[in-house]
N, C-alpha and C positions, 0 to 999 in steps of 0.2 A: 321731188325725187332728184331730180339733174342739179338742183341748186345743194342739197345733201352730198351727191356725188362729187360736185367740184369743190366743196369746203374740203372732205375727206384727202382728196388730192393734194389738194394745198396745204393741209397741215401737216401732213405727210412728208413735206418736202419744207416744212417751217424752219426746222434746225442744220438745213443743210448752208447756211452760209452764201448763201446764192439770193440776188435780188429776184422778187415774186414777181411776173409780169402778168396782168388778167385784160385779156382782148376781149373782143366780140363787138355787135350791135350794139344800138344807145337802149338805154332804160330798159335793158334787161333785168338789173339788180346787181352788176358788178359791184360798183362801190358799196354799197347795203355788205353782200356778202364777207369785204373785204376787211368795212367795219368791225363788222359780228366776231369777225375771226381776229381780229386787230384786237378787241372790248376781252377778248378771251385769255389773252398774253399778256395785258398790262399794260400799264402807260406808251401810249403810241402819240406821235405827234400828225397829226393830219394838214396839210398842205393842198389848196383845193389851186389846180394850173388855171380854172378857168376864173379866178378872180385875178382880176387884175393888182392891186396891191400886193399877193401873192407871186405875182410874174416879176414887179419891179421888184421885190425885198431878193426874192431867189433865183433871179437871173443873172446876175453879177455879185453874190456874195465875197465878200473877206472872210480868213478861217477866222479871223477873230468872233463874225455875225453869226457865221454857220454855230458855232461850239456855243454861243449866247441861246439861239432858238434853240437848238437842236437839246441843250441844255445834260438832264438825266435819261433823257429818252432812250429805251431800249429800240423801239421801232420806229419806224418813219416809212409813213405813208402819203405818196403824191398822187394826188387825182386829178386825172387830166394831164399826166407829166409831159407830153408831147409841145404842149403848149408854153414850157419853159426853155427857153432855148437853151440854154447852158445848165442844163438837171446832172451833166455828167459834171460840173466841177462841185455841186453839192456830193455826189459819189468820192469821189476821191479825197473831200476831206472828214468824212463819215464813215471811215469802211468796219468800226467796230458798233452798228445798229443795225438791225434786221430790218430792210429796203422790202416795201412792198407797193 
């Protein structure tokens, strides 16, 4: 039921051009649900912060590497983004993909 409720919210607010932000506790199902909804829009690219080869490719990108990964992707999805310390310069060279 609460996990229906917070999908509802969030798609709700999918086209508004605004980056998705999903807090809470661990292993509640945040990423699961983030997925589900991500699986439902189409080609998303998923970025996990807590790998580390993740952390070195997207912690100091060039626009050149961002526009290579980042590719056709409509969405782009960071999990664990806390853990990349510079995620706001991947923002600034992506600002035409729906951030979640």
């Amino acid at each position: 039921m609460i996990n229906r409720l917070l999908a509802s919210s969030i798609i709700e607010k999918w086209d508004s051009n605004k980056i998705i932000v999903v807090t809470g506790p661990r292993q509640v199902g945040k990423t699961t649900l983030i997925k589900n909804i991500c699986e439902r829009y189409g080609d998303y690219l998923f970025i996990n912060g807590d790998d580390a080869s993740a952390r070195a490719e997207f912690n100091e990108p060039s626009e050149k590497y961002l526009k290579q990964a980042i590719g056709n992707h409509k969405i782009l999805f960071i999990d664990e983004a806390q853990r990349i310390e510079n995620r706001f310069n991947i923002e600034d060279h992506s600002r035409s993909i729906k951030w979640c």
